[in-house]
LOFIPA-30036 format. One line per field, with one value per residue (C-alpha): residue number from 1; x, y, z. Coordinates in pm, 1 decimal, decimal comma. Example, Ala and Ser with C-alpha at 12.3 -4.5 7.8 and 13.67 -1.06 7.14 Angstrom:
BEGIN
pos: (1 2) $
x: (1230,0 1367,0) $
y: (-450,0 -106,0) $
z: (780,0 714,0) $
# end
This chain:
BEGIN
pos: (1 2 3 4 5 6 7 8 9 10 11 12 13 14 15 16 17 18 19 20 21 22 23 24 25 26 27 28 29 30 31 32 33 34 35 36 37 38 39 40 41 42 43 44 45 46 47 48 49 50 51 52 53 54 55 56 57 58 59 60 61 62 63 64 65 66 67 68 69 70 71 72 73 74 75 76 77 78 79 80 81 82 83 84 85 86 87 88 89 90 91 92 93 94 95 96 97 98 99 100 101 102 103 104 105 106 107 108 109 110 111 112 113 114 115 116 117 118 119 120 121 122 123 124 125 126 127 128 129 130 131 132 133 134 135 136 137 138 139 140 141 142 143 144 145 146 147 148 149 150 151 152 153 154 155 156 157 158 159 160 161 162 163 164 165 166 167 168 169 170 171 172 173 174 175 176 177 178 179 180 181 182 183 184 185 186 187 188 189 190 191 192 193 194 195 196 197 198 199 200 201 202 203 204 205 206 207 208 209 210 211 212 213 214 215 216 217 218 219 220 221 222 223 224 225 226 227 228 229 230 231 232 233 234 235 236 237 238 239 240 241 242 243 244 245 246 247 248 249 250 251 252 253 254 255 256 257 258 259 260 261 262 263 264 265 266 267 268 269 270 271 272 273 274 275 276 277 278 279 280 281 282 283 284 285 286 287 288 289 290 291 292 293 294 295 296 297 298 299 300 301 302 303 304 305 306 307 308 309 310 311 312 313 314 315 316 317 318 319 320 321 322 323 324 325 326 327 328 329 330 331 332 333 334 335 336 337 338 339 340 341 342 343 344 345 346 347 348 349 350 351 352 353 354 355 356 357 358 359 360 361 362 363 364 365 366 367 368 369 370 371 372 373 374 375 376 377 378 379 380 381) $
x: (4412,1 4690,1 4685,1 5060,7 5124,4 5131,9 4749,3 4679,5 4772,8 4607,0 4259,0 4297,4 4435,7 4405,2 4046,6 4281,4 4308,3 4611,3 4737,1 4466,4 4222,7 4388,0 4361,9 4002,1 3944,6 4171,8 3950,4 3627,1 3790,8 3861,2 3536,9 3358,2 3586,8 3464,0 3134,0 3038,3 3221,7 2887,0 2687,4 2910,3 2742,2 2395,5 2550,7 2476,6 2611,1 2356,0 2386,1 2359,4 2114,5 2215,4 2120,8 2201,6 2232,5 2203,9 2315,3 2453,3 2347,1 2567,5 2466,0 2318,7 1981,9 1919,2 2054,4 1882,9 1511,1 1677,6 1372,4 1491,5 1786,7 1789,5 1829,4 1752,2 1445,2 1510,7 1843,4 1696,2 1418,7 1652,1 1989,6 1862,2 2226,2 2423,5 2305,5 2273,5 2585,2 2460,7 2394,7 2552,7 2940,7 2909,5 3262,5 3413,3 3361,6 3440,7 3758,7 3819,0 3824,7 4089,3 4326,9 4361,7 4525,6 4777,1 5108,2 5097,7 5209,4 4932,2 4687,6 4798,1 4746,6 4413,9 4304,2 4382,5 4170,5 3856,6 3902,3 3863,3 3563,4 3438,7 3481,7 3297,8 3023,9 2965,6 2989,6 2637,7 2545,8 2628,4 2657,2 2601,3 2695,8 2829,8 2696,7 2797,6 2813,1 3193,0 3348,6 3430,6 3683,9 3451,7 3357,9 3736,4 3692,1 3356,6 3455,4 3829,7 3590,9 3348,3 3603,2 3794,8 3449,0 3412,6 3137,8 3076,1 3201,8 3062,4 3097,1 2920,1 3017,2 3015,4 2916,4 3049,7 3393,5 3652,2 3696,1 4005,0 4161,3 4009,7 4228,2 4074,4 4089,7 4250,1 3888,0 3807,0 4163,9 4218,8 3925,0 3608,7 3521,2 3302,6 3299,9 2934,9 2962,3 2726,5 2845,5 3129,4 3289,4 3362,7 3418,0 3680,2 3872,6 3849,0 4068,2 4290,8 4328,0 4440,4 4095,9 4020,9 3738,8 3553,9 3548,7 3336,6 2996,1 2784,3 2439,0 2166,3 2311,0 2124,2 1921,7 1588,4 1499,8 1232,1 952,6 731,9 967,1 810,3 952,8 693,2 822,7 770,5 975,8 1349,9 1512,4 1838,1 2098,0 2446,6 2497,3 2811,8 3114,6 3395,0 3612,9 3921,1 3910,0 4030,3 4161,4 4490,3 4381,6 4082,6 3946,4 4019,9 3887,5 3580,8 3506,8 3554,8 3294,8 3077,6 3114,6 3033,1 2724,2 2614,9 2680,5 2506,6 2162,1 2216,7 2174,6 1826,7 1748,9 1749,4 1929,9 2157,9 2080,5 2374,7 2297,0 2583,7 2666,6 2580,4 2905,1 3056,5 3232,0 3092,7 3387,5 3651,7 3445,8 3335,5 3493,7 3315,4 3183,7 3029,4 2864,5 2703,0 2541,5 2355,1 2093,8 2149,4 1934,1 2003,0 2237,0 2101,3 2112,8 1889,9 1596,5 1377,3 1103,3 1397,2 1368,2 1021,8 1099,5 1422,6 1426,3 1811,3 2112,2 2458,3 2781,1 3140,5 3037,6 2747,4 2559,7 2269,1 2297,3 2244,6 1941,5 1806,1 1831,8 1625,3 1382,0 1328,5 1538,6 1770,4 2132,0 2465,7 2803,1 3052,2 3397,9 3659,2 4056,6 4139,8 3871,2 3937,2 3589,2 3441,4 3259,8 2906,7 2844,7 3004,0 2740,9 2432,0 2238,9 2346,8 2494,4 2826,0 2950,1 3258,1 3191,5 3467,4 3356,4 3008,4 2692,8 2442,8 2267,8 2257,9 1900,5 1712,7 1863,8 1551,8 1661,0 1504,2 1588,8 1736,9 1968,4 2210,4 2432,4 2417,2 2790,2 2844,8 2536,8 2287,5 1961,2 1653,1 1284,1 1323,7 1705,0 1679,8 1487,8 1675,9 1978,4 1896,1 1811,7 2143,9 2333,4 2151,6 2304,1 2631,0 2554,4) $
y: (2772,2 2990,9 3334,1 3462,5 3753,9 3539,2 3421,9 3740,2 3905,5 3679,0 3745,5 4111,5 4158,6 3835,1 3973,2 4284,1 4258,6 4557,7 4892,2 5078,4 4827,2 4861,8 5234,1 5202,3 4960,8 5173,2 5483,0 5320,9 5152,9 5486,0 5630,6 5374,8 5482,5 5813,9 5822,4 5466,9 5595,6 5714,1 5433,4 5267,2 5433,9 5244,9 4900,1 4631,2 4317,6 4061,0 3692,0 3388,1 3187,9 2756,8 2656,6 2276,9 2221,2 2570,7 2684,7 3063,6 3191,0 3488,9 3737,4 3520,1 3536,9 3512,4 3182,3 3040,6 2967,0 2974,4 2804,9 2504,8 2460,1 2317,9 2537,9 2868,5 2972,5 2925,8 3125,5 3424,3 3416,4 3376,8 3523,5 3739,3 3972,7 3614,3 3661,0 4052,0 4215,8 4570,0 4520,7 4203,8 4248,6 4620,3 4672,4 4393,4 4518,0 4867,1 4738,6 4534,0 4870,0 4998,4 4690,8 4793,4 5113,2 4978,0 4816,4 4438,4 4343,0 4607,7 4431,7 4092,6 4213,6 4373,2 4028,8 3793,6 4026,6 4037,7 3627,2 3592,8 3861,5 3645,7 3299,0 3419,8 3569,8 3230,4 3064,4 2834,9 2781,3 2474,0 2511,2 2254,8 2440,6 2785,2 2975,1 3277,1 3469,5 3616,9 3626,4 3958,4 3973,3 3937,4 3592,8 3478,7 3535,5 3317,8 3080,0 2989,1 2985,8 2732,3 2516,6 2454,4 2338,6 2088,6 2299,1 2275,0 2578,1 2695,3 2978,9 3117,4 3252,2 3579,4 3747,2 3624,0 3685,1 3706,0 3325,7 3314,9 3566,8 3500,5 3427,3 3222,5 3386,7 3270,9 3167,5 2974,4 2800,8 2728,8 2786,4 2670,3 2313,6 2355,9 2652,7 2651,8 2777,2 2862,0 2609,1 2372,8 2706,3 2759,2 2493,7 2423,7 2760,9 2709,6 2376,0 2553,9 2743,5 2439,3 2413,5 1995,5 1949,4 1709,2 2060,1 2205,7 2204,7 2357,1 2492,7 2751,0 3080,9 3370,8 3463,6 3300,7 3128,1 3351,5 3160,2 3437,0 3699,9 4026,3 4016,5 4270,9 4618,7 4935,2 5237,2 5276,8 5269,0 5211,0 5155,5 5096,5 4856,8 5012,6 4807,0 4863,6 4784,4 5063,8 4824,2 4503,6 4646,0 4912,7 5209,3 5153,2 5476,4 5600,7 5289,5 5269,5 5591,1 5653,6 5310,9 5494,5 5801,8 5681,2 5504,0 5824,4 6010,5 5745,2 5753,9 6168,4 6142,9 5958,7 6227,2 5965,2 6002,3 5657,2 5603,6 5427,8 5240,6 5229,2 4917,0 4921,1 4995,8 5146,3 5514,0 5719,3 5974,6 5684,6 5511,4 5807,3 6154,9 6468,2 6524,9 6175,0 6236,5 6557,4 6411,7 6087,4 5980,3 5791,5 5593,5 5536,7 5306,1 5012,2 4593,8 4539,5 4383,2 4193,6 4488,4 4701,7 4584,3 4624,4 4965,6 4915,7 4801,9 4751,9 4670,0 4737,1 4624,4 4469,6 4159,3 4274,1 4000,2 4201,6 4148,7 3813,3 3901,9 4136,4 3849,7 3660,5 3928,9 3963,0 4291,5 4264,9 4275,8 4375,2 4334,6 4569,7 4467,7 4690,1 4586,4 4769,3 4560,5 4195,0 4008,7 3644,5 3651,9 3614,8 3534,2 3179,8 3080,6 3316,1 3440,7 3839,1 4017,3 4186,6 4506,2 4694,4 5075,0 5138,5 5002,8 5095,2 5160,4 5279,0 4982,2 4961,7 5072,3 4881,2 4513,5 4298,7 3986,2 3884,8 3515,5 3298,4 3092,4 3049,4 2716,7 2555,5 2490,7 2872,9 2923,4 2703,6 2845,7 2690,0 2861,3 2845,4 2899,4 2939,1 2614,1 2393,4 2518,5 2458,9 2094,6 2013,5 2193,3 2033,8 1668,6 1827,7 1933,4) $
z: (8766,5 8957,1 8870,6 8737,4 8510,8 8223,2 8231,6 8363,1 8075,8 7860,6 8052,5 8008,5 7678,3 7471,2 7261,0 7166,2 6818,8 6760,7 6900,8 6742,2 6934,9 7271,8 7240,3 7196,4 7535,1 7712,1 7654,9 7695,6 8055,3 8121,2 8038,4 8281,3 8540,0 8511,4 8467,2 8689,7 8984,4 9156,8 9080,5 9294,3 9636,0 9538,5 9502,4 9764,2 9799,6 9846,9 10064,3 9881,2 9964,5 9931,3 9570,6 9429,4 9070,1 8908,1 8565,0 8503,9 8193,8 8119,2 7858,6 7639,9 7634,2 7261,1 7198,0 7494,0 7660,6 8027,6 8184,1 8029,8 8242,3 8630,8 8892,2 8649,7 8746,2 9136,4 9043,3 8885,0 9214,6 9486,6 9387,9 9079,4 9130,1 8979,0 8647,4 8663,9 8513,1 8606,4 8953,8 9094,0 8949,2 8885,9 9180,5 9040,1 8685,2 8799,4 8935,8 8598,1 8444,4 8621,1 8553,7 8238,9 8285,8 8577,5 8472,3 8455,3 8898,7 9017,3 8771,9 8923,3 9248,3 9176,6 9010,4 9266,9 9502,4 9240,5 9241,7 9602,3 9599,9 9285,9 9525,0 9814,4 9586,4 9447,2 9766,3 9841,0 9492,4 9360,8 8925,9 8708,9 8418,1 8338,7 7979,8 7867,3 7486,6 7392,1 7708,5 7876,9 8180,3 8442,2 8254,9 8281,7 8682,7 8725,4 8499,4 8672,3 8999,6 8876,1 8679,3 8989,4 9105,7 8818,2 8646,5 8293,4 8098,6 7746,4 7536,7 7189,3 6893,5 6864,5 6562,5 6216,8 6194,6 5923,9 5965,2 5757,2 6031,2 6331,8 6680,0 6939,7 7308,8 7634,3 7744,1 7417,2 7428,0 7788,6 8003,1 7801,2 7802,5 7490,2 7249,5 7073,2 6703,2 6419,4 6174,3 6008,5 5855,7 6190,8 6355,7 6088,4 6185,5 6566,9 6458,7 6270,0 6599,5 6791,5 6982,3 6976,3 6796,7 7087,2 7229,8 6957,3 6933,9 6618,3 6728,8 6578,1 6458,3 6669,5 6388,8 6322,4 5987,8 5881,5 5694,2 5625,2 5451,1 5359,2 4932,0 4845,5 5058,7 4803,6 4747,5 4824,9 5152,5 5204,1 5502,3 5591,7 5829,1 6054,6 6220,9 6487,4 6211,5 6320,2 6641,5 6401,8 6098,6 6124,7 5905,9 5754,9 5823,3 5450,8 5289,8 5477,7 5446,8 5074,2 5049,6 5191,1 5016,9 4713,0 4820,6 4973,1 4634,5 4464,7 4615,2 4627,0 4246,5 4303,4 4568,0 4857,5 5161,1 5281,1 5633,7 5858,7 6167,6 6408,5 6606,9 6947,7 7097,0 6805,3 6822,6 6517,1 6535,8 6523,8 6196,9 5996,0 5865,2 5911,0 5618,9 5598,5 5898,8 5801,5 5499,7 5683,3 5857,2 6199,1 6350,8 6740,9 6869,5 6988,8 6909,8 6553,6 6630,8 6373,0 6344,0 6258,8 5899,0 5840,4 5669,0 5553,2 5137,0 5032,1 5383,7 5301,6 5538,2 5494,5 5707,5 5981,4 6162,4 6078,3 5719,0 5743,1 5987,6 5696,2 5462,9 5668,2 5660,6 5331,8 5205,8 4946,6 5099,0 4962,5 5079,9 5036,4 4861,3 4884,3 4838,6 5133,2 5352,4 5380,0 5412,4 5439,6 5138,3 5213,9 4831,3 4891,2 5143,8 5088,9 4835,6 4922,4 4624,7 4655,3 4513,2 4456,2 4511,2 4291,8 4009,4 3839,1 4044,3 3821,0 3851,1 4212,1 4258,5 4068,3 4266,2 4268,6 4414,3 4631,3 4660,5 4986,4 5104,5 5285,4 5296,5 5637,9 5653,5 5708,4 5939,0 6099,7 6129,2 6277,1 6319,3 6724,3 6816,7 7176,5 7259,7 6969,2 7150,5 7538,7 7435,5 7266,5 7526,3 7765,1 7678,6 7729,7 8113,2) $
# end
């Protein structure tokens, strides 16, 4: 694919969801400029050694046992900077990051230089397939480099979106060869967003089916599961914030304090107000793991991942509906509970159910994700 302004544009900007979202890249582009610039003196660009038959897995480690693929292993031993986002593309994402603050011929300019750094980087290795989670722009670059080489391209899901609103990306559209999704509720709006279906393939959700779900945890402990939602959603500061609000107040009458785990990348200035902040508990911000649950009684969120991964763990989960926060309802495919914070709440506390399930149009699940998903993919490559 020849790089013009047009497709350029699309690389760099297509994932941004509004003005209020482009803001937020900007600064955080900005904020890697800043603060990345030294790392730069302790990168090193490493020589290639010739490899036949690989597969890049990009980011994407939990939906995928990587041994399982050709050409992986030897990858990771020989030419570990491919696959290492940190060290091995660390100018060319640096330089990414600076595209987005130029005006639209500088960023051309700047991209056809990263492609040709990109080529000769690549240069030796010959890839059988390419694999990466929700594409980020130095994805768009190895990808348009290994599709002129006849390389398979896939990309995942990412997350569970509002499926009634979600807008496929430059790379899902036009660049991706197959776009893996979680299940038909999906696959049915990647149609509806002109993707062919023969390009579609539904595979395991990332979370584990959980067979041995702890039903019996004691006491109360509760937590809000937080969002980038002022990214995707054009002022939903007030809404959010009053939903949580009156969550907050509610447990304050049972003299428990709501806890609020952020999402990984997610700015807690931009999501909550002041005094919201000042009366919860944080935990750190980092990717929910599985053992984050053990402790945790009742989840809470608009439409987290993780509250489907609670679920699955055994807690009882709620969903949040608010009129001024559209949703996929999670009550049409799961057994989660939903609850308007503007209507009554006194009973909130004492939710007992603990039953599951969850219908397999909206997610697949299996008990071993990453290896039920190599050996489907696998018959793709």
């Amino acid at each position: 694919m020849k790089l013009n302004k047009k497709n350029i544009e699309q690389i760099f900007f297509s994932n941004i969801q509004n003005k209020a979202h482009l803001k937020v890249r900007k600064r955080s582009n900005l904020r890697i400029l800043i603060t990345h610039i030294f790392d730069l003196f302790h990168y090193k660009v490493h020589k290639n050694e010739k490899l036949e038959n690989a597969t890049m897995i990009f980011s994407a480690p939990e939906f995928l046992d990587a041994s399982l693929f050709p050409g992986f292993l030897a990858l990771n031993a020989k030419n570990k900077h491919i696959c290492d986002l940190k060290n091995g593309w660390r100018f060319e994402e640096y330089l990414l990051s600076l595209g987005f603050l130029l005006n639209s011929s500088l960023r051309l300019s700047l991209s056809k230089y990263i492609l040709k750094r990109v080529e000769r980087k690549l240069n030796g290795i010959t890839f059988n397939a390419f694999i990466c989670s929700f594409p980020i722009p130095i994805c768009y670059f190895i990808a348009l480099v290994l599709k002129d080489r006849k390389t398979k391209i896939f990309t995942f899901q990412h997350g569970i979106y509002l499926a009634d609103y979600y807008r496929a990306n430059f790379f899902e559209k036009q660049i991706a060869d197959y776009n893996l999704v979680w299940g038909q509720v999906y696959k049915d709006c990647y149609i509806r967003n002109g993707i062919s279906e023969k390009n579609i393939i539904i595979v395991n959700a990332i979370i584990n089916k959980n067979y041995n779900r702890d039903i019996n945890k004691r006491g109360v402990n509760p937590v809000f599961l937080g969002q980038q939602l002022y990214k995707v959603l054009p002022r939903i500061f007030t809404e959010y914030n009053n939903t949580i609000s009156n969550l907050i107040d509610f447990y304050a009458k049972h003299n428990i304090r709501l806890k609020y785990k952020p999402h990984p990348r997610e700015d807690i200035k931009m999501s909550l107000s002041k005094i919201n902040r000042s009366r919860l508990y944080f935990y750190e911000k980092k990717r929910v793991q599985s053992d984050f649950f053990n402790s945790i009684t009742h989840a809470f969120s608009v439409n987290s991942t993780a509250l489907i991964q609670a679920l699955c763990l055994g807690v009882k989960c709620c969903q949040i509906l608010n009129p001024g926060i559209p949703n996929i309802d999670f009550t049409k495919y799961t057994s989660i509970t939903s609850l308007n914070l503007e209507g009554d709440t006194d009973d909130l506390i004492s939710i007992q159910d603990n039953s599951f399930f969850i219908e397999d149009r909206f997610l697949k699940l299996s008990s071993n994700t990453q290896y039920d998903n190599s050996e489907l993919i696998l018959k793709y490559i």
